[in-house]
C-alpha positions as CSV (number, residue, x, y, z in Angstrom):
1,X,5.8,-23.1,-1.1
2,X,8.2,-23.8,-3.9
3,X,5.6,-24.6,-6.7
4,X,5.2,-22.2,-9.2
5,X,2.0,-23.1,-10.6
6,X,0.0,-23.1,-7.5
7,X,-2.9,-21.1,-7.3
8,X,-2.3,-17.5,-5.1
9,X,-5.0,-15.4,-4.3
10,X,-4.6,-11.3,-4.0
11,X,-7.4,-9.7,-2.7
12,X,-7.6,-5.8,-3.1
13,X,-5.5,-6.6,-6.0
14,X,-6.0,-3.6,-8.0
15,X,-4.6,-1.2,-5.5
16,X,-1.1,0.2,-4.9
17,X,0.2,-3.2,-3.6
18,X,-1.3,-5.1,-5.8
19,X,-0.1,-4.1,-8.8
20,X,3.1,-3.8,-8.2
21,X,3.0,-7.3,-6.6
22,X,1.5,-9.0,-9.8
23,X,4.5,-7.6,-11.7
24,X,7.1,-8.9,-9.1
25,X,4.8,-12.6,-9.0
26,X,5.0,-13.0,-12.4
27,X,8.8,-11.7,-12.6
28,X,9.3,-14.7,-10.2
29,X,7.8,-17.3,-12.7
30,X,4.3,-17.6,-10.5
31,X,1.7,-18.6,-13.2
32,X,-1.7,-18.9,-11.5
33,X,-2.8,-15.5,-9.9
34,X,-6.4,-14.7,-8.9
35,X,-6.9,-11.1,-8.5
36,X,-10.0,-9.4,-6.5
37,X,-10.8,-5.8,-6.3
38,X,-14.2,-3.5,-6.6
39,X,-12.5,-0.8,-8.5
40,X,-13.6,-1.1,-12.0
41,X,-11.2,1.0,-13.1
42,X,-8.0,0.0,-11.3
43,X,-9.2,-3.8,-11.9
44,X,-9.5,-3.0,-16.0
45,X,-5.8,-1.6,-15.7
46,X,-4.3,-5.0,-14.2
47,X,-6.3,-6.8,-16.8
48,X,-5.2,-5.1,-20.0
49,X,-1.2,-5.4,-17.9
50,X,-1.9,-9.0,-17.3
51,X,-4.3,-10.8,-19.4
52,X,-3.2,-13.9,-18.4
53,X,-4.0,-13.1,-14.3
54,X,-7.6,-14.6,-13.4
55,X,-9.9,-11.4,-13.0
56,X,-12.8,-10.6,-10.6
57,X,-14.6,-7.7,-10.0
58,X,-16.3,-7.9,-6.2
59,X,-17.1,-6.2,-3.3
60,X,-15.3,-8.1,-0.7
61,X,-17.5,-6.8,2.5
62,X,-20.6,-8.5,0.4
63,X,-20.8,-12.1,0.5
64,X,-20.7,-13.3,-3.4
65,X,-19.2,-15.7,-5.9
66,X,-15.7,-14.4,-5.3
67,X,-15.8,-16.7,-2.1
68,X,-15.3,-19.8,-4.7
69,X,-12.2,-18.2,-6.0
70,X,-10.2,-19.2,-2.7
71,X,-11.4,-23.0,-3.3
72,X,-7.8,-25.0,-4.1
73,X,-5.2,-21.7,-3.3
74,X,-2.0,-22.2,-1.6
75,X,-1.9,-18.9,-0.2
76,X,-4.1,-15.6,0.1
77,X,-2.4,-12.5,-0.1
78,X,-4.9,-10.1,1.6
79,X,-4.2,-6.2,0.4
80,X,-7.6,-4.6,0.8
81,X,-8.0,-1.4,2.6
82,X,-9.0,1.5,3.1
83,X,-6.5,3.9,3.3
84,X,-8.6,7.6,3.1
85,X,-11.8,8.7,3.6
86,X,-14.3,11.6,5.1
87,X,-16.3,9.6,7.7
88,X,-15.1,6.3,9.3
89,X,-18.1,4.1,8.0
90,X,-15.8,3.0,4.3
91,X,-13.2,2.3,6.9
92,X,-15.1,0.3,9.3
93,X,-16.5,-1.5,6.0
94,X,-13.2,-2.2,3.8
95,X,-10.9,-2.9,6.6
96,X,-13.2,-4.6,9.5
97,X,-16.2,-5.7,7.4
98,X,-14.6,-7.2,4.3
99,X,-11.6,-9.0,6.3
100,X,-14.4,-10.8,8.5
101,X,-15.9,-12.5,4.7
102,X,-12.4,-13.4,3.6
103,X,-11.0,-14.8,6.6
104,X,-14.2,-16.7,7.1
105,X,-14.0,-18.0,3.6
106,X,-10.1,-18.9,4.0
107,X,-11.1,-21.5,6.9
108,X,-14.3,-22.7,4.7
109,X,-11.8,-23.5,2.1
110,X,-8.9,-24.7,4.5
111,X,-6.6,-21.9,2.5
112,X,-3.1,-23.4,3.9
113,X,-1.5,-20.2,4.1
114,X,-2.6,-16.4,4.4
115,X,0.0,-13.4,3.9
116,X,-1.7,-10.2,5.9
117,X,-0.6,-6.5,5.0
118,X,-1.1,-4.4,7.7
119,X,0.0,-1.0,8.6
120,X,3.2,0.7,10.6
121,X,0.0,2.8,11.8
122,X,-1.1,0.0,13.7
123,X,2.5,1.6,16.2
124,X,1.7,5.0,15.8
125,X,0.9,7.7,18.0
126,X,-1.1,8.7,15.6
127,X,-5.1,8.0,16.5
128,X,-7.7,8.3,13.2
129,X,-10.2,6.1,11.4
130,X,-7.4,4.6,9.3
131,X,-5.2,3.3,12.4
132,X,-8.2,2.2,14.5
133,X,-9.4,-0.1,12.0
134,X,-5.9,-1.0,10.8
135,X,-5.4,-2.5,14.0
136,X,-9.0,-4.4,14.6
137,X,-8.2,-5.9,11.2
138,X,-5.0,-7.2,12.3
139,X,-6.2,-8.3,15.5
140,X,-8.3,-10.4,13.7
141,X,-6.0,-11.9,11.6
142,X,-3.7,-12.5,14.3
143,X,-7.0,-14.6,16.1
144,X,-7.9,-16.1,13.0
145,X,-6.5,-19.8,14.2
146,X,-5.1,-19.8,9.8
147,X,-1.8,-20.0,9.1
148,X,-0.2,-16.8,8.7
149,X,2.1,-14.1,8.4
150,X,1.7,-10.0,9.2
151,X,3.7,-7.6,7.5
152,X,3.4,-3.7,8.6
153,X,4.8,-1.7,5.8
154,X,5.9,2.3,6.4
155,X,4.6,4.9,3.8
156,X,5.1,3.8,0.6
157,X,5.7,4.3,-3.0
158,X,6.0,3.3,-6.7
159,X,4.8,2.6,-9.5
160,X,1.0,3.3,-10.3
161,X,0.5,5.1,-7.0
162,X,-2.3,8.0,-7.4
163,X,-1.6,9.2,-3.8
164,X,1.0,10.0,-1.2
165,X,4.6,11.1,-3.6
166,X,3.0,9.5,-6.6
167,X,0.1,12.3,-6.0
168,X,2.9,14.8,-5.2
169,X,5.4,14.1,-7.7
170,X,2.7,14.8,-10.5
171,X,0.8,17.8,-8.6
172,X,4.9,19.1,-8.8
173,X,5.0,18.8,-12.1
174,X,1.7,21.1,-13.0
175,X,2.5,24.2,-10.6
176,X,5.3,26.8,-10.8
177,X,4.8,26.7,-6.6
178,X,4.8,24.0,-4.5
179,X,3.8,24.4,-0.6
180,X,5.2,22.0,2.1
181,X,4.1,22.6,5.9
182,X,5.9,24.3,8.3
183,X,9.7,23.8,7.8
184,X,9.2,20.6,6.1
185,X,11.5,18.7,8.7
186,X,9.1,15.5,9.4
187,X,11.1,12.3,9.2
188,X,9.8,10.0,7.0
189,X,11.0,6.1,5.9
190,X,9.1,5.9,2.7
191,X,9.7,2.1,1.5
192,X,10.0,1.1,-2.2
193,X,6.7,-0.9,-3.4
194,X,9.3,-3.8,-5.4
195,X,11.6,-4.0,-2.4
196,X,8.4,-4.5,-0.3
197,X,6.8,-7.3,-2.8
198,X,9.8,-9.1,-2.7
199,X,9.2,-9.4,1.0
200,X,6.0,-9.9,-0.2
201,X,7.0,-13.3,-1.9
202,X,9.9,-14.7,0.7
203,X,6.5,-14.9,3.0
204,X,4.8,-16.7,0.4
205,X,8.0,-19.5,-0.3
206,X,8.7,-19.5,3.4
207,X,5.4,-19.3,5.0
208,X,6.9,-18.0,8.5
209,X,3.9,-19.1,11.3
210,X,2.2,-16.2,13.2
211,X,5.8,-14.1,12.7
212,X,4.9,-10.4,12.8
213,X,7.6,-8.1,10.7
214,X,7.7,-4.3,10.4
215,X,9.0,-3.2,7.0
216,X,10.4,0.2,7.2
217,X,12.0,2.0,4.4
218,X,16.3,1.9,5.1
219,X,16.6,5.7,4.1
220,X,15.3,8.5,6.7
221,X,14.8,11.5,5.2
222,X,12.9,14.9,6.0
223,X,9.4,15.5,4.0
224,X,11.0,18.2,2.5
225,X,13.7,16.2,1.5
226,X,11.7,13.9,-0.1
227,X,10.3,16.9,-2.2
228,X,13.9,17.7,-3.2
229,X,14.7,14.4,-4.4
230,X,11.8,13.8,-6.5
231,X,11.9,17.9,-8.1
232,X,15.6,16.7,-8.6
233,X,14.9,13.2,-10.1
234,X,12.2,14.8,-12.7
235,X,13.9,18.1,-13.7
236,X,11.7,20.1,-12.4
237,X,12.1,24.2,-11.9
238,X,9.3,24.4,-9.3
239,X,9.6,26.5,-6.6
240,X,9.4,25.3,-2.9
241,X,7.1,27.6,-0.7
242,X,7.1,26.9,3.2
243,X,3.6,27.8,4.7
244,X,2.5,27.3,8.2
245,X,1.4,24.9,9.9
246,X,-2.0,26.3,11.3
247,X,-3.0,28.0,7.6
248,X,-1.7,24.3,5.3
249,X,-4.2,22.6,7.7
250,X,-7.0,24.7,6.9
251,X,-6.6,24.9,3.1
252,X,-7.0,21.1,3.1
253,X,-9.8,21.5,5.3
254,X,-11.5,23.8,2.7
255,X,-10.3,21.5,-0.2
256,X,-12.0,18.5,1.6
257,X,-15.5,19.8,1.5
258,X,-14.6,20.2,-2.1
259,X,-13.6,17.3,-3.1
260,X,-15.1,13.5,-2.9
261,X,-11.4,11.7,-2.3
262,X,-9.1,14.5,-1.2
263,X,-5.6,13.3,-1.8
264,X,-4.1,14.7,1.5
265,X,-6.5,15.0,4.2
266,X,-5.9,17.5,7.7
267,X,-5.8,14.1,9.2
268,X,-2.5,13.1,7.1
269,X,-0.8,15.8,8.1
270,X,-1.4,15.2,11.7
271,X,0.3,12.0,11.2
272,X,2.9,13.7,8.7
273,X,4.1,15.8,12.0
274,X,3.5,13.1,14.7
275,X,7.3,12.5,15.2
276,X,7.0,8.6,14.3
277,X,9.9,7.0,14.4
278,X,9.6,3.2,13.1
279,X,11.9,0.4,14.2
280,X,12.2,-2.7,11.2
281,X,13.4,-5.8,10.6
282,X,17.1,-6.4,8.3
283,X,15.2,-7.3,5.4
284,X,18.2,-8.3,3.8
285,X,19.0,-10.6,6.7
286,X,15.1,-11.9,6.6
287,X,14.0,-11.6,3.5
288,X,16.8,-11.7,1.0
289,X,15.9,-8.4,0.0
290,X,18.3,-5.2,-0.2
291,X,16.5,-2.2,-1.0
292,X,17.1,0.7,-3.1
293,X,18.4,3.6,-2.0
294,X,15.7,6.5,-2.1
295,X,16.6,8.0,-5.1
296,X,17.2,5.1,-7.4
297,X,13.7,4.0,-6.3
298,X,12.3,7.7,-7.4
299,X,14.0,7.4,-10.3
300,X,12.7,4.1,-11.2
301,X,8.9,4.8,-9.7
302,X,8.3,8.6,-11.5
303,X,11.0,7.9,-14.4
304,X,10.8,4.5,-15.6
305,X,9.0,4.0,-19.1
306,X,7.8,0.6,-18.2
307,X,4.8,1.5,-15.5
308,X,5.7,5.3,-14.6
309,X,2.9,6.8,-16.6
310,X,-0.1,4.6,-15.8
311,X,-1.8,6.0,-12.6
312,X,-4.6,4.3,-10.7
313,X,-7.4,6.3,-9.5
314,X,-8.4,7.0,-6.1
């Protein structure tokens, strides 16, 4: 697809993803965006950034109006998911539930082209709510008979992010001691969100047909090296406490049954530690795309004046 004014749909659009990909979108020169999302206050963030992107507020697991919205697109970008949670029924219901009414109304409306985000969970040893339904909703995609691309993305990171380093690199910031687990040596290939949504929209010029890519971050670095980088990046003078392994899982445990939307959940670290080791495509080579390395990107995500300060909530 090589016009810019056709209509692109982003569902989940308020999230992590999202808003980072109506930046890169409208960077491009793309000038009709429809963007759905049930977070109020995420949504009225992208609104106030982008008054001239078409807004709606929806639950996508309910069947409504925003079904309509996909009459006449060129392409649905689908984003929603549910990424934490206590019990697995929001899981079952964002990622399963909600997938099933938008790819049902992407064949009602004969969308030509759907661009799916999964999950590098969905090749994980890792076994939770998260990565089961991550990989029932690609499944279905995959089955789906639309036109389509998949695109598993590794951990990421940027602008707007309330959890994961954007979370850390603020909770950092407020405390003269930070904790990390164990010896902190859990290799992880973070990927940059604007490297990642310009993958995002070579899928969406290209339209590749049922092509499967893993995105992986280029740069492999130890948790605890992560930590470094952003304390480094920001200026910070906090210190680094190591705490084990056993006694880290249960103060998140206890911080859990305190809190509605824990930012790092026992079941994180699990994965954290899991000894993943991700494989991915040249996305310079595929894509066009060479990413940042890691610390540019943190210095752009947690420095930048442009976006760095506004923070979406979990």
């Amino acid at each position: 697809m090589n016009d810019k004014s056709a209509k692109i749909v982003l569902t989940g659009a308020a999230g992590l993803v999202g808003q980072n990909l109506v930046v890169e979108l409208k960077a491009q020169g793309y000038t009709r965006l429809v963007a759905i999302d049930k977070h109020t206050h995420n949504l009225e963030i992208l609104r106030g950034l982008h008054p001239d992107v078409e807004v709606i507020h929806a639950d996508l697991a309910e069947p409504g109006g925003w079904e309509q919205a996909l009459e006449g697109a060129r392409c649905v970008v689908q984003l929603h998911a549910q990424i934490t949670g206590k019990t697995t029924e929001p899981f079952t219901r964002n990622n399963v539930d909600a997938t099933r009414l938008v790819l049902d109304a992407c064949k009602r409306h004969r969308t030509p082209y759907l661009v799916h985000i999964s999950s590098s969970v969905v090749n994980s040893v890792a076994d939770d709510d998260y990565t089961r339904t991550k990989a029932i909703q690609e499944a279905m995609v995959v089955q789906s008979g639309l036109h389509h691309c998949v695109l598993r993305p590794t951990l990421m990171f940027g602008w707007f992010d309330p959890k994961h380093l954007g979370w850390l690199s603020r909770f950092m910031a407020k405390t003269p001691l930070f904790p990390i687990p164990g010896d902190g040596k859990f290799m992880r290939q973070p990927l940059y969100e604007r490297d990642f949504c310009r993958c995002i929209v070579n899928c969406i010029e290209r339209e590749p047909d049922g092509d499967i890519y893993d995105i992986v971050g280029d740069t492999r670095i130890d948790y605890v090296d992560i930590i470094r980088t952003i304390k480094r990046a920001k200026g910070l003078r906090t210190w680094i406490v190591h705490i084990p392994m056993g006694f880290f899982a249960f103060l998140l445990r206890t911080y859990s049954m305190f809190s509605r939307k824990p930012p790092f959940t026992a079941d994180q670290l699990k994965a954290l530690s899991a000894g993943d080791d991700f494989k991915g495509v040249d996305t310079q080579a595929v894509f066009g795309v060479t990413q940042h390395s890691f610390e540019a990107a943190v210095l752009e995500s947690y420095c930048d004046p442009t976006y760095s300060h506004i923070v979406l909530k979990r």
